[in-house]
C-alpha atoms as a printed R data frame, in Angstrom:
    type eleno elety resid chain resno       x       y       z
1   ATOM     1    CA   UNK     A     1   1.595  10.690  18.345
2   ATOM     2    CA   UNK     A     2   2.451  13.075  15.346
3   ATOM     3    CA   UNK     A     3   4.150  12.291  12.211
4   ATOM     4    CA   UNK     A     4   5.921  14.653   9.707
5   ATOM     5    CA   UNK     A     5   5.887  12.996   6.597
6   ATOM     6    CA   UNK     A     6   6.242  13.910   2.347
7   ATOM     7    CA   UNK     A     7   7.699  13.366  -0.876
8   ATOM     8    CA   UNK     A     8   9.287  14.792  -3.552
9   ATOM     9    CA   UNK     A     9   9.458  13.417  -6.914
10  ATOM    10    CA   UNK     A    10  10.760  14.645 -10.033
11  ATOM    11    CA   UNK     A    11  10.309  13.462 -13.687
12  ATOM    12    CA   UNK     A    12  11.506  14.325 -17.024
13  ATOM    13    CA   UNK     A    13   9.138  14.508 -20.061
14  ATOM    14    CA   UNK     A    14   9.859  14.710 -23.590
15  ATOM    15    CA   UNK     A    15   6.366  17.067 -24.008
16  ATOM    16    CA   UNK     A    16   2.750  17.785 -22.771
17  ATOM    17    CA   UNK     A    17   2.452  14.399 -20.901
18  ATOM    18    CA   UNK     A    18  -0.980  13.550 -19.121
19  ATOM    19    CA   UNK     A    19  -0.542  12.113 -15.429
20  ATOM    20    CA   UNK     A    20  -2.857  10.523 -12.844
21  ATOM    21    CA   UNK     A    21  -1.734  10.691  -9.447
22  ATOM    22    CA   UNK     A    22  -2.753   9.079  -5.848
23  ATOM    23    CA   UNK     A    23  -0.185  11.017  -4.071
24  ATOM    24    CA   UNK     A    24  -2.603  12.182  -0.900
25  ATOM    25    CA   UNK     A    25  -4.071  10.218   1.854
26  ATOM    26    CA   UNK     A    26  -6.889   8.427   1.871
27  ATOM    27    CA   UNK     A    27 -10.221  10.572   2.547
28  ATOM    28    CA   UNK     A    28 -10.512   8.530   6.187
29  ATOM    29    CA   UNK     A    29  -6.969   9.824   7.238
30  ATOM    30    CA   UNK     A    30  -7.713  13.742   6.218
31  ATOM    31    CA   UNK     A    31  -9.594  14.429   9.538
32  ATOM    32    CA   UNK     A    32  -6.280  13.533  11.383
33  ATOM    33    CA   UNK     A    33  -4.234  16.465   9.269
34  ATOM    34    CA   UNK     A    34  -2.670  18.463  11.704
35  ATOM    35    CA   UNK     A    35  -1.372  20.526   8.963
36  ATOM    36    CA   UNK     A    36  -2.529  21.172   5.640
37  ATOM    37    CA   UNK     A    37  -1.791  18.362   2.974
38  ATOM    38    CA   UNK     A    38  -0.660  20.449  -0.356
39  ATOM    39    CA   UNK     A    39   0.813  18.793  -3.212
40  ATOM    40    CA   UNK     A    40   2.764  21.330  -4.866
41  ATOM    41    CA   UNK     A    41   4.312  21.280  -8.636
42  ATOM    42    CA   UNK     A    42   7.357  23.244 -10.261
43  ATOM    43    CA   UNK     A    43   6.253  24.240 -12.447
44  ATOM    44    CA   UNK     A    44   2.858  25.141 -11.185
45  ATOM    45    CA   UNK     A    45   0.240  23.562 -13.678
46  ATOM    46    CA   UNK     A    46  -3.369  22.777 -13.288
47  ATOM    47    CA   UNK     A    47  -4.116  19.988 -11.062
48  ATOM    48    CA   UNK     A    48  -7.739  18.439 -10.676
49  ATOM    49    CA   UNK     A    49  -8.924  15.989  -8.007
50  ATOM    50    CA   UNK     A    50 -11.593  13.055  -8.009
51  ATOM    51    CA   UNK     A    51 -12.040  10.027  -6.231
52  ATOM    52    CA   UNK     A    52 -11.557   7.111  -7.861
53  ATOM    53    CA   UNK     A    53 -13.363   3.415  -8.251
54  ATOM    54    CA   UNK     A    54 -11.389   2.638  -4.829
55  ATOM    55    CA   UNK     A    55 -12.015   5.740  -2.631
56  ATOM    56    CA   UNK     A    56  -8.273   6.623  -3.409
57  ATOM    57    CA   UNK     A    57  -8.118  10.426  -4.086
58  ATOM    58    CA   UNK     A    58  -6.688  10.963  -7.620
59  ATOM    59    CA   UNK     A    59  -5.326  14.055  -8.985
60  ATOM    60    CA   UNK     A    60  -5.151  14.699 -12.661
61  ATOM    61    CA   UNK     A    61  -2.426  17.127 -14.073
62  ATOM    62    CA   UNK     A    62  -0.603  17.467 -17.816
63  ATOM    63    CA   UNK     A    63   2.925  17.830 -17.101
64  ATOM    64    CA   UNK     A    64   4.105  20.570 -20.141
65  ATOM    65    CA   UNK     A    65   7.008  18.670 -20.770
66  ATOM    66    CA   UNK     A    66  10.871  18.689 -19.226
67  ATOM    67    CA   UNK     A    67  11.223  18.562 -16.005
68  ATOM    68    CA   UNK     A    68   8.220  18.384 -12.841
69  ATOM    69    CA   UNK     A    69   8.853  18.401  -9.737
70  ATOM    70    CA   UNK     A    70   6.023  17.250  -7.022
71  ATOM    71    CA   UNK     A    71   6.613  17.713  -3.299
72  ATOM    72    CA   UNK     A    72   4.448  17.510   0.177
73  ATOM    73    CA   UNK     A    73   5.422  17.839   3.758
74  ATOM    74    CA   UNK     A    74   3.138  18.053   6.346
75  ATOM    75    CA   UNK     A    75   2.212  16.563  10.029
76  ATOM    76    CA   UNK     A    76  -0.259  13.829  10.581
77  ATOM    77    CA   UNK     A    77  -1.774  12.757  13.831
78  ATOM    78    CA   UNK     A    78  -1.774   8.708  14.674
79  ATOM    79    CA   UNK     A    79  -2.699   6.604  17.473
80  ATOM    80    CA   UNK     A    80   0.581   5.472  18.014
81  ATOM    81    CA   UNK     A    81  -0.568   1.769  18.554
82  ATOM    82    CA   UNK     A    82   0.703  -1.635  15.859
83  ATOM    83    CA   UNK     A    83  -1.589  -2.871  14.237
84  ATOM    84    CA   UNK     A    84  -5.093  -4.553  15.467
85  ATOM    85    CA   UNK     A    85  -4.536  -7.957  15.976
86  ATOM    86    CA   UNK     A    86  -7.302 -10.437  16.505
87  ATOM    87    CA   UNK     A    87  -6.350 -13.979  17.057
88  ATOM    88    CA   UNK     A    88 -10.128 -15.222  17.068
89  ATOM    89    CA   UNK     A    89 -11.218 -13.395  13.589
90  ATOM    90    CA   UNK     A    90 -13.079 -15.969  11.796
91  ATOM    91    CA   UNK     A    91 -13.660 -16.182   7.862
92  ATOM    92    CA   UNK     A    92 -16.648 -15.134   6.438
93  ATOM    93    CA   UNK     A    93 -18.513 -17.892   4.044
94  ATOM    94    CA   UNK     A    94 -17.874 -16.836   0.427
95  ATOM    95    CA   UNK     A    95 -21.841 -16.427   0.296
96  ATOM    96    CA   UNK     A    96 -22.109 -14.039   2.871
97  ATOM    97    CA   UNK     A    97 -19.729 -11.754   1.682
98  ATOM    98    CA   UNK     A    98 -20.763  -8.452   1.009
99  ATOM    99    CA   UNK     A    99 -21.024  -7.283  -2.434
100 ATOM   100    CA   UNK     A   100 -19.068  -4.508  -2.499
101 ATOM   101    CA   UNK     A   101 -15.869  -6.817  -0.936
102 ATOM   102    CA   UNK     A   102 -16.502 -10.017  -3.767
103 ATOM   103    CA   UNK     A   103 -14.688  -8.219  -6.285
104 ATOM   104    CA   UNK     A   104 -11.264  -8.923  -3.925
105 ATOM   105    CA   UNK     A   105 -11.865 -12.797  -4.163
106 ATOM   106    CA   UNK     A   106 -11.286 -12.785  -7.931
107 ATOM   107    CA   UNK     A   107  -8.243 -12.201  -9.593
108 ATOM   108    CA   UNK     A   108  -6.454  -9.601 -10.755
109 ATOM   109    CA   UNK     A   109  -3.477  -8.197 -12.921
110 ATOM   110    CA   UNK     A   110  -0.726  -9.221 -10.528
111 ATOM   111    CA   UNK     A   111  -2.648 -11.557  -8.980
112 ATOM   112    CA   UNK     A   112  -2.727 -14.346 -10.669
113 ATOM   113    CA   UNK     A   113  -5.183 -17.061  -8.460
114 ATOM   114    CA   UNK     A   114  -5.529 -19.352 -11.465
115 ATOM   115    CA   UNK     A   115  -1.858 -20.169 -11.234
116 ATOM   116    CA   UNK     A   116  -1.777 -20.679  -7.727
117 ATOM   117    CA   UNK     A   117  -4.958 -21.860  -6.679
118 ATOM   118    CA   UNK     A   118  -3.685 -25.649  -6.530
119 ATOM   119    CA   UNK     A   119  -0.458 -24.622  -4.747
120 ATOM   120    CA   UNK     A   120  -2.745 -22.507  -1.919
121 ATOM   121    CA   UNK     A   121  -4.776 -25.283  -0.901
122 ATOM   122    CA   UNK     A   122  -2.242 -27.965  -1.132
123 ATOM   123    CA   UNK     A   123  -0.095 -25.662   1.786
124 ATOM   124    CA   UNK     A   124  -3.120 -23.871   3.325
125 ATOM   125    CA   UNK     A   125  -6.124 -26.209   3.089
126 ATOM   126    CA   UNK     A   126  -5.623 -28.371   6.178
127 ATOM   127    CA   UNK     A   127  -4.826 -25.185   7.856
128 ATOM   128    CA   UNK     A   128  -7.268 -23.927  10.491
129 ATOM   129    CA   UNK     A   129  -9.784 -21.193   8.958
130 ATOM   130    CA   UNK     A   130  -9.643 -17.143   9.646
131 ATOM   131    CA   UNK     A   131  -7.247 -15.671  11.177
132 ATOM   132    CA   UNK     A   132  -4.667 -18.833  11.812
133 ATOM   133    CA   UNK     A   133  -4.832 -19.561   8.162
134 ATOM   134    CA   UNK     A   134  -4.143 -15.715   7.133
135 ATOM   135    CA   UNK     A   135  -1.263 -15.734   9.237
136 ATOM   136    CA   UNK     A   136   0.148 -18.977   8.013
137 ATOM   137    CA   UNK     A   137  -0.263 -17.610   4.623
138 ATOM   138    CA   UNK     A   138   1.472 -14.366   5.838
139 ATOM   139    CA   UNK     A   139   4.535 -16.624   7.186
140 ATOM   140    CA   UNK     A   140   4.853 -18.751   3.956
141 ATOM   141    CA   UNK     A   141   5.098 -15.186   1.692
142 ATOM   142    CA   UNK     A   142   7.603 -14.053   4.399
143 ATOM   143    CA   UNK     A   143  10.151 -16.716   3.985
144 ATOM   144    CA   UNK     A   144   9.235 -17.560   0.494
145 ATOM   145    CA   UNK     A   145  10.655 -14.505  -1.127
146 ATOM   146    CA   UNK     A   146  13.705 -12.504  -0.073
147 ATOM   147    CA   UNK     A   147  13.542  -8.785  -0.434
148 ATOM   148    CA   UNK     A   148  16.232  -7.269  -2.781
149 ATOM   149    CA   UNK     A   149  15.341  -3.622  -4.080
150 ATOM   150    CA   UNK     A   150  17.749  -3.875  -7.232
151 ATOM   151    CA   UNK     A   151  15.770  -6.685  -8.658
152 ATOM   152    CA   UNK     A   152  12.290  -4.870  -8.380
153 ATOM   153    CA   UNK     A   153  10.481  -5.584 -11.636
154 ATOM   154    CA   UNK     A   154   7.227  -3.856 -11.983
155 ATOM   155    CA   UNK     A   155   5.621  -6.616 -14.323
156 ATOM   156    CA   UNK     A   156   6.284  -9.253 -11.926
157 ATOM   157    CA   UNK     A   157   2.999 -11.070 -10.697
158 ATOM   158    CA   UNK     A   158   2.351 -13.392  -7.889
159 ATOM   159    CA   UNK     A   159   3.321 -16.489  -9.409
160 ATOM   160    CA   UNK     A   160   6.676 -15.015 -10.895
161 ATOM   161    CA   UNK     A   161   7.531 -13.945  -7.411
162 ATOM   162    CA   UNK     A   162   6.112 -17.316  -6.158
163 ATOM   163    CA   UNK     A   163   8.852 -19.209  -8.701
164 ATOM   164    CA   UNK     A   164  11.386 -16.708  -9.035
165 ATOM   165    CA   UNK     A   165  11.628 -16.163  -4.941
166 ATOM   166    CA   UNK     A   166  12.647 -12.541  -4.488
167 ATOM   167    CA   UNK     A   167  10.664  -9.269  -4.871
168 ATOM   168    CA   UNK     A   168   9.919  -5.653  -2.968
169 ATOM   169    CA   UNK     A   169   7.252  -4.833  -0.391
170 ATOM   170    CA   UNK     A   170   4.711  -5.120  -3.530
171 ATOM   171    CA   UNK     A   171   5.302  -8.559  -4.332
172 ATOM   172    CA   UNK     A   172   5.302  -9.950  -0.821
173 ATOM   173    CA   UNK     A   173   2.057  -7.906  -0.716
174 ATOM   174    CA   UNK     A   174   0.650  -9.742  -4.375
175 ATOM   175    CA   UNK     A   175   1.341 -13.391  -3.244
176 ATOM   176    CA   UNK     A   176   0.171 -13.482   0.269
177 ATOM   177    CA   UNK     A   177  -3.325 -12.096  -1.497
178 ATOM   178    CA   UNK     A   178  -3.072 -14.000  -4.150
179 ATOM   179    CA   UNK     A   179  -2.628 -16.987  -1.535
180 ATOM   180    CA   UNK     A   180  -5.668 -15.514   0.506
181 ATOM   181    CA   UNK     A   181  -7.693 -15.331  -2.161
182 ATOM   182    CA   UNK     A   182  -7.153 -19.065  -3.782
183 ATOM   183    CA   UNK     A   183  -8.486 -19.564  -0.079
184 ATOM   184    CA   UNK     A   184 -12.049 -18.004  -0.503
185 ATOM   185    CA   UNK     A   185 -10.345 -14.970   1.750
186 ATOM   186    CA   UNK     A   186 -11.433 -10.988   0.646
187 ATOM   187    CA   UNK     A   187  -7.640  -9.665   0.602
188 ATOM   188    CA   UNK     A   188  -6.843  -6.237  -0.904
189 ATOM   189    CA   UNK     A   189  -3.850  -4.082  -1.670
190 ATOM   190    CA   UNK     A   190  -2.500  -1.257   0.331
191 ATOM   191    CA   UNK     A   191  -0.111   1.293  -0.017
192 ATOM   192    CA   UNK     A   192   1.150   4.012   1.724
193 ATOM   193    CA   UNK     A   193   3.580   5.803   4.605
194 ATOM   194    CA   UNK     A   194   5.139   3.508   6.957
195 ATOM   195    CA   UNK     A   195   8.576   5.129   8.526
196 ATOM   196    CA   UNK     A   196  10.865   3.422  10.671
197 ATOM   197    CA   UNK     A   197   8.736   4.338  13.778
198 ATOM   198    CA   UNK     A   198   9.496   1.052  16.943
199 ATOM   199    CA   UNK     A   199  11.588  -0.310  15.047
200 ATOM   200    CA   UNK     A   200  15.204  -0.378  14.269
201 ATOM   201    CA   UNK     A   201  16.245   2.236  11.358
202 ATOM   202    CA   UNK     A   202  16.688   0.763   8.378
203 ATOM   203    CA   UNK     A   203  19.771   2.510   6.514
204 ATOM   204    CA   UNK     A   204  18.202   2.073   3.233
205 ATOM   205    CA   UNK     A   205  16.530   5.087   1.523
206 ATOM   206    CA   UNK     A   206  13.131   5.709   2.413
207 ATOM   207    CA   UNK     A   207   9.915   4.103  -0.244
208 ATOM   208    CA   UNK     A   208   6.392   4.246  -0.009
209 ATOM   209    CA   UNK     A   209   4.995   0.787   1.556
210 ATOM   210    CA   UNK     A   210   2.669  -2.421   0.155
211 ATOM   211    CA   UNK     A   211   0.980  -4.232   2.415
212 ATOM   212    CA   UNK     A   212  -2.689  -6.030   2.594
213 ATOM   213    CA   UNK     A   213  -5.578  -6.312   4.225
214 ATOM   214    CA   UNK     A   214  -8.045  -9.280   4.554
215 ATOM   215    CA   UNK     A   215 -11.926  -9.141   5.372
216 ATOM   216    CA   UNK     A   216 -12.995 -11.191   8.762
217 ATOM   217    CA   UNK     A   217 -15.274 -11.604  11.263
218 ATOM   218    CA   UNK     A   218 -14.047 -10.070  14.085
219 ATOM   219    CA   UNK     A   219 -14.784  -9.270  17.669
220 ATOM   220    CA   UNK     A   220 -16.778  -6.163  16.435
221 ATOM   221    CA   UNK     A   221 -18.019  -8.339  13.400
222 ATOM   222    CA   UNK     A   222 -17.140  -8.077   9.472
223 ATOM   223    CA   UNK     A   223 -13.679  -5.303   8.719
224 ATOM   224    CA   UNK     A   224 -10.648  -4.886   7.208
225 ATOM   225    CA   UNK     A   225  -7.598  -5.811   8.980
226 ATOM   226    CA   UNK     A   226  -4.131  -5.265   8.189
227 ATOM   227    CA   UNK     A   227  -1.384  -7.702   7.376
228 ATOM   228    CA   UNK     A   228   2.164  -7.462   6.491
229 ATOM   229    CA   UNK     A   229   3.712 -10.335   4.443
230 ATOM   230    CA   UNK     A   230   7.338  -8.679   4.121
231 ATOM   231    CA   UNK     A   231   7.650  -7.149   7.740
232 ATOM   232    CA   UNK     A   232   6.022  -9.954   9.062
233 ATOM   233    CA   UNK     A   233   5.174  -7.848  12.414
234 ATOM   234    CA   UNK     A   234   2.802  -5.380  13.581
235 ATOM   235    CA   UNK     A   235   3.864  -1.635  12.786
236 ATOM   236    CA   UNK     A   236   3.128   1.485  14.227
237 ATOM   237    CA   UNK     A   237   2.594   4.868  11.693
238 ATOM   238    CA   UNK     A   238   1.018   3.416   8.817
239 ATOM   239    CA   UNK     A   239  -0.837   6.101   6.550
240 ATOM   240    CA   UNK     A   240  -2.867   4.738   3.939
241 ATOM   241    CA   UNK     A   241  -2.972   6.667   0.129
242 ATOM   242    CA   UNK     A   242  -4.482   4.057  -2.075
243 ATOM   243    CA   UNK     A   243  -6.012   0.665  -1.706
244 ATOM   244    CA   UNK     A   244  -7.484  -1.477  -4.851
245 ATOM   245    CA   UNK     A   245  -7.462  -4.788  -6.021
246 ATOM   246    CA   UNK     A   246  -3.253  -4.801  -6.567
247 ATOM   247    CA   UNK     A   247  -0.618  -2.249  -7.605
248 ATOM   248    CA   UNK     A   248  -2.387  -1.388 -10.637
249 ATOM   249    CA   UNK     A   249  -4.846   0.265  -8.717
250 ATOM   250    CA   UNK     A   250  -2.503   1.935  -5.892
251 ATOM   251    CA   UNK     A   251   0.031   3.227  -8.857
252 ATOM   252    CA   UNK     A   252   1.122   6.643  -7.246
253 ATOM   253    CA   UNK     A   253   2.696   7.660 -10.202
254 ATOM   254    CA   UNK     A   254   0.628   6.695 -13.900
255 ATOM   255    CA   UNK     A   255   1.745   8.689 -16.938
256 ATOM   256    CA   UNK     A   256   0.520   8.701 -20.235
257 ATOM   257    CA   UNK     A   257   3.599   9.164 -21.890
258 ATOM   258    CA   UNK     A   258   6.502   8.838 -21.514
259 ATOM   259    CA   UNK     A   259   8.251  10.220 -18.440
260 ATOM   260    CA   UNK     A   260  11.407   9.504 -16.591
261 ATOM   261    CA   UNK     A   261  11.835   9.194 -12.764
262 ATOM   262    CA   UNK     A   262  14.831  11.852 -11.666
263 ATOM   263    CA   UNK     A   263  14.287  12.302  -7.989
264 ATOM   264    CA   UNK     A   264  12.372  10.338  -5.455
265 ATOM   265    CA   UNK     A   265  13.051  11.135  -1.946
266 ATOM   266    CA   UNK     A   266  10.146   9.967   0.730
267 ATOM   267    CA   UNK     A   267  10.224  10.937   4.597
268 ATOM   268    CA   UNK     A   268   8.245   9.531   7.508
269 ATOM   269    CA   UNK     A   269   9.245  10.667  11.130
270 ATOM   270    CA   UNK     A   270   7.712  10.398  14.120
271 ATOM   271    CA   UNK     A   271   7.606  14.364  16.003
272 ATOM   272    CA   UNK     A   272   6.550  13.978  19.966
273 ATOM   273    CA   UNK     A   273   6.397  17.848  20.081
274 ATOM   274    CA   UNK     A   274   2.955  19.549  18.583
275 ATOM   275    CA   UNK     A   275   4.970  22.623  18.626
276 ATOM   276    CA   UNK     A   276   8.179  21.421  17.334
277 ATOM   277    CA   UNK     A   277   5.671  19.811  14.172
278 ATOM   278    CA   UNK     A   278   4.007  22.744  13.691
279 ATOM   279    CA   UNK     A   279   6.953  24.970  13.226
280 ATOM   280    CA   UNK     A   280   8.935  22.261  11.243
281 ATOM   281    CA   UNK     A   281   5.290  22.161   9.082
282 ATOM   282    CA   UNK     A   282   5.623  26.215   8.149
């Protein structure tokens, strides 16, 4: 399947204001471009790109103060399937895991395992190991909090959503791997595209998307898979831009400076038609 997807975003600075942004798809996903993935600013400014710590692709620009607009639109090709599922994954010992995946068993800024660590393995620890105990976790974040977009609070960490018991995609995203890691599980943060695509439409404006993946042995032996503690479901679409150790990471917006948010409109759309894409794409 094809999906048209983009943003535009539009901020408001009070002078030259340095930026970082992860506002393109993650190298893995470029080879599925069916059209050309431009970033465009208003006004134009110099933009440089990197790859970060986290494989995310960054891009650097100084916005020269008022108002900067960002936009993107392009077509992406998926495979059109939810999201692997595999019942019989089973966790990897803590030392077996590879070296390059420890640094997601720690904690992090919103991730605050030291608070929670007595909590996780009071609910989770009779549970049984791998997959059935990710899942359970998964279920417990799903019910625990109760998403309300007005009340999204951008300093609140795992434990404040655990106690306060309401949040956004992030936060359902920062407990269940905070949970998963109090439980000697590799879980990361993910962040991304994920339209209303076999499902019903949600009437809400479109966001960007949290969600997380854990590290298990499965089938095929060690990989990432993907888990969703707010949707609680397998999804079709998803388009990964960052991943890291928690939102601080997978910001798609950082500026150094101060800079207020004016516009922030996000598509996703499935398109059946390669021609129909294309000429919606130009």
């Amino acid at each position: 399947m094809l999906v048209r997807t983009g943003f535009t975003i539009a901020f408001d600075t009070f002078g030259p204001t340095p930026m970082n942004l992860l506002l393109n798809v993650r190298p893995e996903r470029q080879g599925d471009l069916v059209t050309a993935e431009v970033v465009t600013f208003d006004p134009p400014v110099p933009a440089h790109q990197h790859i970060d710590a986290f494989g995310n692709v960054g891009t650097r620009i100084v916005a020269p103060g008022g108002r900067i607009t960002m936009a993107a639109d392009f077509t992406i090709a998926d495979h059109g399937t939810p999201d692997d599922q595999a019942p019989e994954a089973r966790q990897i010992p803590v030392q077996d895991v590879p070296d390059d995946v420890l640094v997601f068993l720690l904690g992090s800024r919103y991730c605050d395992t030291d608070k929670l660590s007595q909590t996780a393995w009071s609910l989770f620890g009779g549970a049984p190991e791998g997959w059935a105990r990710v899942q359970a976790i998964v279920d417990f974040a799903h019910t625990r909090l109760r998403f309300d977009y007005q009340q999204a609070d951008a300093t609140r960490t795992a434990f404040d959503g655990y106690t306060q018991r309401v949040g956004v995609c992030r936060d359902f995203a920062h407990l269940a791997i905070t949970l998963c890691r109090c439980m000697n599980i590799p879980a990361r943060y993910a962040t991304g595209y994920l339209g209303d695509i076999g499902v019903p439409k949600d009437p809400a404006p479109m966001d960007f998307s949290a969600w997380f993946e854990v590290y298990l042995h499965g089938p095929e032996g060690p990989r990432w898979y993907t888990f969703d503690a707010r949707h609680n479901r397998p999804r079709i679409g998803r388009i990964v831009m960052a991943r890291g150790r928690d939102a601080t990471d997978c910001a798609l917006t950082t500026s150094f400076g101060t800079a207020q948010l004016i516009q922030f409109d996000v598509h996703t759309d499935a398109v059946h038609d390669t021609q129909d894409a294309l000429a919606q794409a130009a």
